[in-house]
C-alpha positions in Angstrom: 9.5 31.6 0.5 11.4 28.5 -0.1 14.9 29.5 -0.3 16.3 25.7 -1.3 13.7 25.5 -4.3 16.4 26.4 -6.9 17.8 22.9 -5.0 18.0 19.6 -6.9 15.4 17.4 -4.9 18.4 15.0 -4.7 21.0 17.0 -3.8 18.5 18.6 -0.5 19.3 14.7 1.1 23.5 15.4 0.7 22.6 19.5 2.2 20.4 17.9 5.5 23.5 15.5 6.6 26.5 17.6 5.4 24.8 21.3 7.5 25.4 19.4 10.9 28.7 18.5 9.7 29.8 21.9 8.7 28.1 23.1 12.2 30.5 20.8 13.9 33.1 22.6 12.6 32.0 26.0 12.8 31.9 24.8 16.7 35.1 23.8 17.0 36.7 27.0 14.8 35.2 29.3 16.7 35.5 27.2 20.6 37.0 30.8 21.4 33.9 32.6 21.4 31.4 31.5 22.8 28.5 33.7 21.4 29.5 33.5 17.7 29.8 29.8 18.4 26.7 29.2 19.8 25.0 31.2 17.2 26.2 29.5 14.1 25.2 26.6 16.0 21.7 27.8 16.0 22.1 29.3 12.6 22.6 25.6 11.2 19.8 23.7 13.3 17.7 26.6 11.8 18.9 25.9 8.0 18.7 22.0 9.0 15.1 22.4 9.5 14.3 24.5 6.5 15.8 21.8 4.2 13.7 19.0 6.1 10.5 21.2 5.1 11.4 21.2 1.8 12.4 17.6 1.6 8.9 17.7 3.1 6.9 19.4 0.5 8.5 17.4 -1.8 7.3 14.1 -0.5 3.8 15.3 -0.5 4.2 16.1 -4.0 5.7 12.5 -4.4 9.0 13.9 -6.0 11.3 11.0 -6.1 14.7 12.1 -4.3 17.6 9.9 -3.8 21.2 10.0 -3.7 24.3 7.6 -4.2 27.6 7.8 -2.4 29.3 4.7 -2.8 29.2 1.3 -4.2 30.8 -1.4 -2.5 30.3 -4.1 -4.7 27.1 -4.6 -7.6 23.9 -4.0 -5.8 24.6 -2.9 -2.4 26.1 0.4 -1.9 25.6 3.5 0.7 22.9 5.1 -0.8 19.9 7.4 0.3 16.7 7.6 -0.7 13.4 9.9 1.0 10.4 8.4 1.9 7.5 9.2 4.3 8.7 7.6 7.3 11.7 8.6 7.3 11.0 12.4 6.5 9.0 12.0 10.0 11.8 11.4 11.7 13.8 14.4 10.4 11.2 16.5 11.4 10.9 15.8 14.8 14.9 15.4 15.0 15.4 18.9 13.3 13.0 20.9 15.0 13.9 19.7 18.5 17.6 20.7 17.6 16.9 23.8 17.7 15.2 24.0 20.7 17.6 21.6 22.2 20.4 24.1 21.3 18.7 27.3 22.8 18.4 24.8 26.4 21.6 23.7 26.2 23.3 26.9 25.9 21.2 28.4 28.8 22.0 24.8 30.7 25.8 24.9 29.7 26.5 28.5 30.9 23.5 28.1 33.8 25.4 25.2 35.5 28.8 26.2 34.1 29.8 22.9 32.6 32.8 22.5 31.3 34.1 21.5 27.6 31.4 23.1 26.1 33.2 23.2 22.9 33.4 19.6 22.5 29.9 19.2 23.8 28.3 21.3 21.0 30.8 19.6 18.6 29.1 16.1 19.2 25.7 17.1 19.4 26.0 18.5 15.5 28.0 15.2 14.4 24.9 13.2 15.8 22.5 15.3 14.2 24.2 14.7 10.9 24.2 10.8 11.5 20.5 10.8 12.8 20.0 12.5 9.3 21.8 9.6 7.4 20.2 7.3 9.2 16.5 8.9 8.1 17.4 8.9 4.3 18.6 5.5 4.3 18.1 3.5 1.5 19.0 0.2 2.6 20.2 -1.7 5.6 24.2 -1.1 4.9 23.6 2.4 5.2 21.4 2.2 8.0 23.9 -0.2 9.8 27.0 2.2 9.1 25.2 5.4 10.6 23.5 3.7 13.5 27.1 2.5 14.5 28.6 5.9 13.9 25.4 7.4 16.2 26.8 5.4 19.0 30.5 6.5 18.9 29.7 10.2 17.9 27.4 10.0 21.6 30.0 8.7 23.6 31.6 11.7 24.2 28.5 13.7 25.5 27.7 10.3 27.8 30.7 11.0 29.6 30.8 14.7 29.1 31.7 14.8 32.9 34.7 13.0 33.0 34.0 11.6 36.6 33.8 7.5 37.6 29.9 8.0 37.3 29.9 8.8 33.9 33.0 6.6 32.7 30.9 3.9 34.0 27.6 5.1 32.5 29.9 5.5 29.0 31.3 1.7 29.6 28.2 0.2 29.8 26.1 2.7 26.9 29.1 2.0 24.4 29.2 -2.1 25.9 25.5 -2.5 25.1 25.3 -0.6 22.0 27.4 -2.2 20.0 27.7 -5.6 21.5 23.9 -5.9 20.4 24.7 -3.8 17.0 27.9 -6.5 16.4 26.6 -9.8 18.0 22.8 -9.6 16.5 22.3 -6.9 14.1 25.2 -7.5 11.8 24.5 -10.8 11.6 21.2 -10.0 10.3 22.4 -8.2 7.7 24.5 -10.2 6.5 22.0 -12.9 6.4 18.9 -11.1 4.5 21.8 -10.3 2.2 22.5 -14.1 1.8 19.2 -15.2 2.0 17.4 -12.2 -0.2 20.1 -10.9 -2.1 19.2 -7.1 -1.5 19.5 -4.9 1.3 17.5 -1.9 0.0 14.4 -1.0 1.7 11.2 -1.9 -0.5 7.4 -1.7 0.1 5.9 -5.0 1.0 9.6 -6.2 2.3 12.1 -8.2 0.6 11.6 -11.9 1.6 9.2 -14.1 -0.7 8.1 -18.1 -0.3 11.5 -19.0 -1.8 12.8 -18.2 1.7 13.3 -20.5 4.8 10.5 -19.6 7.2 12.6 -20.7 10.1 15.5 -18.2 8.9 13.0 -15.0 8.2 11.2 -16.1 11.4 14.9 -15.8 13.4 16.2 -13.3 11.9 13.1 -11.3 13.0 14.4 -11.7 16.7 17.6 -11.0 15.8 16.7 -7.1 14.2 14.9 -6.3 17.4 17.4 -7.3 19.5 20.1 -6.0 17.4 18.6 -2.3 17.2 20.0 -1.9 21.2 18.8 1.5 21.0 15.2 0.4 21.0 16.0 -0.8 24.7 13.9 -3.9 24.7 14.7 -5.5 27.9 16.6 -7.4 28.9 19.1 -4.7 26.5 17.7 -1.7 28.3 20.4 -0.8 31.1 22.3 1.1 28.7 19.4 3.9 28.7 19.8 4.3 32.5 23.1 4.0 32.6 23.1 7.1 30.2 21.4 9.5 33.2 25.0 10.6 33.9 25.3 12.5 31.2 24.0 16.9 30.9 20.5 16.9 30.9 20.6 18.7 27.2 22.4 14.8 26.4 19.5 13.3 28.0 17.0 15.2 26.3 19.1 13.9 22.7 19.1 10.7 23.9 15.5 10.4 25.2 13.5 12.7 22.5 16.0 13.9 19.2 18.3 11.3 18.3 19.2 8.2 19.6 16.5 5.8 21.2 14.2 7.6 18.4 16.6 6.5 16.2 16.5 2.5 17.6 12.8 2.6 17.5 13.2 4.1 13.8 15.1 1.1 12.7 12.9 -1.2 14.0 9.8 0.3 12.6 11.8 1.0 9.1 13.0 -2.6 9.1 9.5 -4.3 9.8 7.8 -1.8 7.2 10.2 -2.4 4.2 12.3 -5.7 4.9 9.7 -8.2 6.3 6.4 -5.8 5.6 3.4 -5.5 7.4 1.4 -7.8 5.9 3.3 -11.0 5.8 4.0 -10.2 10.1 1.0 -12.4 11.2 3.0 -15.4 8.8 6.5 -15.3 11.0 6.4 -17.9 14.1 8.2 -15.4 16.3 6.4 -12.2 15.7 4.1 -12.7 19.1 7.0 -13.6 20.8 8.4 -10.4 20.3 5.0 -8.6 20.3 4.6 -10.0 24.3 8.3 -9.1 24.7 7.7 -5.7 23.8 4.4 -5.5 26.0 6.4 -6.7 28.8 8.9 -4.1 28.5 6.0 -1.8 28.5 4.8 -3.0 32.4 8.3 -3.8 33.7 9.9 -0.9 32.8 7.0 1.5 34.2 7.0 -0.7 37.4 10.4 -0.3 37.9 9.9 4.1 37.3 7.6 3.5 40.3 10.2 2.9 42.5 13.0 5.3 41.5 13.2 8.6 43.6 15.9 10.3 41.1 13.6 12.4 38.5 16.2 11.4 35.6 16.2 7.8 36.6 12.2 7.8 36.6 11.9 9.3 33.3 15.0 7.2 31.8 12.8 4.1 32.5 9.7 5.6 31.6 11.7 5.8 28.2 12.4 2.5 27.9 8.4 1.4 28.3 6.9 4.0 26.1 9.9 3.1 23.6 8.1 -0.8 23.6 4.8 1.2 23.0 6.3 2.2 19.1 7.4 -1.7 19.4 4.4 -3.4 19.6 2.5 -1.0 17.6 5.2 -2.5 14.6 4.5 -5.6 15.7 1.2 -6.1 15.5 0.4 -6.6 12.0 -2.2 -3.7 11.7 -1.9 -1.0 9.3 -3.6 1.4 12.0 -1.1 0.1 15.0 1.4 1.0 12.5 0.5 4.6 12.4 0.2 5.1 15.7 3.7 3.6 16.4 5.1 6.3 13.8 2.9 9.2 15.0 4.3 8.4 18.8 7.8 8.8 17.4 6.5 12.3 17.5 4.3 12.7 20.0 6.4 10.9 22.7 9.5 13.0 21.5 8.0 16.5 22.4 6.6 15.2 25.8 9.6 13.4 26.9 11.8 16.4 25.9 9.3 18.9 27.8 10.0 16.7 31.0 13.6 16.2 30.8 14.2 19.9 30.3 12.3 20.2 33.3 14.2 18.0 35.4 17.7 20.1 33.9 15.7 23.6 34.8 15.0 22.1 38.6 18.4 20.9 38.9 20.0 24.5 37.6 18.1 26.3 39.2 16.3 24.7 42.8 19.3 22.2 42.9 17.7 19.3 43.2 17.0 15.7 41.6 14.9 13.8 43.8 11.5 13.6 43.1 10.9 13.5 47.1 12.6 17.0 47.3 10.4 18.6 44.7 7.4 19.1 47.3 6.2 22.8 47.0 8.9 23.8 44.3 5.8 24.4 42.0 5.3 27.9 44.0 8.9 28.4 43.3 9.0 27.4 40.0 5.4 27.5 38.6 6.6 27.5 34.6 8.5 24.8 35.2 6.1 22.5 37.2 2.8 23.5 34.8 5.2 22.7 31.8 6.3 19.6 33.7 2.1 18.8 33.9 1.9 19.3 30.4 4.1 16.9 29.7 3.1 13.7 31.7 -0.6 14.4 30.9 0.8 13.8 27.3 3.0 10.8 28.1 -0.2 9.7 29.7 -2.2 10.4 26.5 -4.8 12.5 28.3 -6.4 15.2 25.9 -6.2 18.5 24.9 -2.6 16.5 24.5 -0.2 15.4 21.8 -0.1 11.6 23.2 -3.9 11.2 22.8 -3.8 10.2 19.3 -0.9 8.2 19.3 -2.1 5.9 21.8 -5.5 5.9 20.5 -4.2 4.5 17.2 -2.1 1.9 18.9 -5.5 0.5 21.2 -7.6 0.5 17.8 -4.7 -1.2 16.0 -4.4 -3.9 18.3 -8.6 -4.0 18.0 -8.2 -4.6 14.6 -5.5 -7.2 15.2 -7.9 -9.4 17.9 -5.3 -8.5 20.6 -7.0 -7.9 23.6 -4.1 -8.8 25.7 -1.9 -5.9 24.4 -5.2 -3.5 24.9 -4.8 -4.5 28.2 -1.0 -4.0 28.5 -2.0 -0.5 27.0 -4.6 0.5 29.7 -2.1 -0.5 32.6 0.3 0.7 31.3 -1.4 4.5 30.9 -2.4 3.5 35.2 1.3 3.1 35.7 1.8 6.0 33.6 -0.4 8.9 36.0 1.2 6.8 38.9 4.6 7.6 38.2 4.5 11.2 36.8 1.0 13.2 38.1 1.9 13.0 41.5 5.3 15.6 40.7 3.6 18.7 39.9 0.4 17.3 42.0 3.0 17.5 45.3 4.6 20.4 43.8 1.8 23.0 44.0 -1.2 21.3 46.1 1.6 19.8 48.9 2.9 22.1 52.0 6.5 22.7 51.6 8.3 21.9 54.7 9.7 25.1 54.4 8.5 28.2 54.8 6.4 29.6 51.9 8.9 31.8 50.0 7.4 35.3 48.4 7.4 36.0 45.0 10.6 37.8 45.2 12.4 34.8 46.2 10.8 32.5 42.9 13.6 31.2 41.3 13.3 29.8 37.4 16.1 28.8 35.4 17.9 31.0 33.2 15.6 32.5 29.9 17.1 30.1 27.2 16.0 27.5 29.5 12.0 28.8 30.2 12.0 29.4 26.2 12.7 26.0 25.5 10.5 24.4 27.8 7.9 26.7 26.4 8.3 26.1 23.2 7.9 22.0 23.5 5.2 22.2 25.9 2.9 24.1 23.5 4.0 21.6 21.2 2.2 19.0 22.9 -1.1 20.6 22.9 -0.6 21.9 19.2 -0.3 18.4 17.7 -3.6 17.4 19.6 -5.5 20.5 18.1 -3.7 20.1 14.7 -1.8 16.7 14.1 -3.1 16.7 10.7 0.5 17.5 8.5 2.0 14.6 10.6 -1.3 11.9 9.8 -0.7 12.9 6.2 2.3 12.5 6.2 2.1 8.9 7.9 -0.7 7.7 5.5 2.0 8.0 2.7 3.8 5.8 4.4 3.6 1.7 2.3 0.4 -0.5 4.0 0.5 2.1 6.9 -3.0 3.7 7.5 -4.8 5.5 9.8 -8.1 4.4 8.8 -9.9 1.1 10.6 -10.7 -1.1 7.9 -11.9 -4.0 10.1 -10.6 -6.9 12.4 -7.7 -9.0 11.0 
């Protein structure tokens, strides 16, 4: 039973960003009790959802559903308007606020962080602006909420209040919108010069009449602009952000805000330049072999780091590159794949950053060289914690298969053998990095002494449920990722079937 089908299509887009907004407040009228303020918190990421899957329903039936706020002057105002990719997006953002809310109140309590208030507060406004951002119908709107993503973040960056995370929140707020203000801004304000539109349209909005040289900069600019997307050298800020609760790392990493970068990017390529005319822009490889740099770099560097968070923070930043270059590449396949690992990268990167919170509750600990053994102390954890890499990794029966099998047939099609390379590594770096964790955590002798099963210690139950819940997500879109495909091929020049070398 649809209970939002007596719902104006349009009027579902206002209900999906103004629900988190009433949930903020619901949060901070009821900061004095806890229960009743975590359940209305869970009460609205439930109702989010359930508009999302109607929204949904109605794109598959291709009902047209838009809304207008504002205008600021004739022909550009902050409007919304639904289509495939973006309903994608709210998907993944809305289901995984749900479970992200039943960790975080077991993490909250379970490590008795303060503020908690303020903390549930911030994660509901930037659910509402990860909403907006979906729904946008043009690049002012797009450009308002991004910014307002950033500030409404800020808070839960340096939810600890120590130097650590003042200094992780100096240099997340620093890069954010020094890229947003310095590139991205300027971009929109020169497609809206150059094109005389802003609103997003299949095929893009640029035509002959246009300098080459201008589209061809202004290409650079977007990708450097979107910070969020953390293509190096504009990746620190991602990093820096490990300071923050692990339920903030999870939003960061999976539900909201680098998804949200990578979004743009994808959003902007598909309906300002379009996918076709990419192989026509001088700079396109340039930021193609940027992107596939990013993707080596960054897992080199994960290599090296010994703090979990800090391993899977740059392991973020290359598989970010991966939905990058899949944009880049001027393939309609490549393009899919980039959009289905919006997904599939979201529910195995949130698996294994709610691990790293449960080990940290619970065991104590956040180096990867103190996790030897834990995996007889903490078996759902460390299995779930399997689950997840094999799926970063793209290893089947798991979610990242397809994904990355998309992106190396899309960059077939394209006659770029270098970036199937960069792929291949980059899945080596991939099981060097993450299978050795729960490998050393059950097969490894702990150097102490073998604790009985009375002395197994999980984290608290809202925790394991979490965790549960995202890990068989990554085996159920394997076995059925059907819906999403769909839902992809609806998306403008964006298929997932191989129609040949480019």
């Amino acid at each position: 039973m649809n209970i939002w089908s007596d719902i104006s299509p349009d009027q579902l887009i206002n209900i999906a960003i103004i629900l988190p907004l009433i949930g903020a407040a619901l949060v901070i009228l009821l900061g004095k009790y806890p229960n009743i303020r975590e359940t209305a918190s869970l009460a609205i990421a439930t109702l989010l959802f359930t508009v999302v899957l109607s929204i949904t329903d109605n794109t598959f039936a291709q009902i047209p559903m838009t809304s207008h706020w504002i205008t600021i002057i004739p022909h550009l105002s902050i409007a919304f308007n639904v289509e495939p990719l973006g309903v994608l997006f709210a998907l993944v953002a809305s289901f995984l606020w749900i479970v992200t809310t039943i960790y975080a109140i077991g993490y909250m309590r379970g490590h008795k962080e303060k503020n908690q208030t303020r903390f549930f507060c911030c994660f509901a406004l930037a659910i509402a602006t990860v909403m907006a951002i979906c729904f946008s119908a043009n690049l002012l709107t797009l450009f308002i909420f991004y910014e307002l993503l950033t500030l409404s973040t800020y808070p839960l960056v340096t939810h600890a209040g120590n130097d650590a995370a003042k200094r992780g929140g100096r240099i997340y707020l620093g890069i954010l919108l020094g890229t947003s203000i310095a590139f991205l801004l300027f971009a929109v304000l020169a497609t809206w010069v150059s094109a005389g539109t802003l609103t997003f349209t299949a095929g893009g909005i640029f035509n002959e009449s246009q300098s080459k040289g201008l589209i061809a900069l202004l290409l650079v600019l977007f990708c450097y602009g979107v910070g969020k997307a953390a293509i190096m050298p504009f990746h620190r800020w991602l990093p820096a952000a490990m300071v923050a609760p692990t339920p903030v790392s999870a939003l960061l990493h999976a539900v909201a805000v680098v998804k949200a970068g990578v979004f743009s990017i994808l959003k902007i390529i598909i309906y300002i330049f379009g996918i076709d005319n990419l192989s026509q822009i001088a700079t396109t490889d340039v930021m193609l072999y940027i992107g596939a740099a990013t993707v080596l770099l960054s897992s080199c560097v994960a290599i090296t780091k010994d703090n979990l968070k800090a391993r899977l923070a740059y392991s973020t930043v290359s598989q970010l590159s991966y939905i990058v270059v899949g944009a880049l590449l001027a393939s309609s396949v490549a393009a899919a794949g980039a959009s289905l690992h919006i997904a599939t990268h979201a529910v195995g990167k949130i698996t294994l950053f709610f691990c790293a919170g449960a080990i940290m509750v619970a065991a104590h600990k956040k180096k990867v060289s103190e996790l030897v053994g834990l995996g007889r102390q903490m078996p759902i954890t460390m299995i779930a914690f399997a689950i997840g890499s094999m799926s970063i990794i793209g290893l089947p029966p798991l979610a990242g298969t397809w994904s990355k099998w998309y992106l190396v047939v899309g960059a077939l099609e394209s006659d770029k053998l270098i970036i199937v390379a960069v792929l291949m590594i980059s899945t080596l770096l991939n099981v060097a990095y993450l299978l050795p964790i729960p490998i050393k955590a059950f097969f490894n002798p702990s150097d102490n002494k073998r604790p009985r099963w009375s002395d197994i210690n999980e984290a608290p139950l809202p925790i394991l449920f979490a965790i549960c819940v995202t890990s068989f997500s990554c085996l159920a879109l394997f076995f059925y990722p059907q819906p999403l495909i769909d839902l992809i091929n609806l998306i403008p020049d964006v298929s997932t079937h191989v129609t040949g070398g480019s």
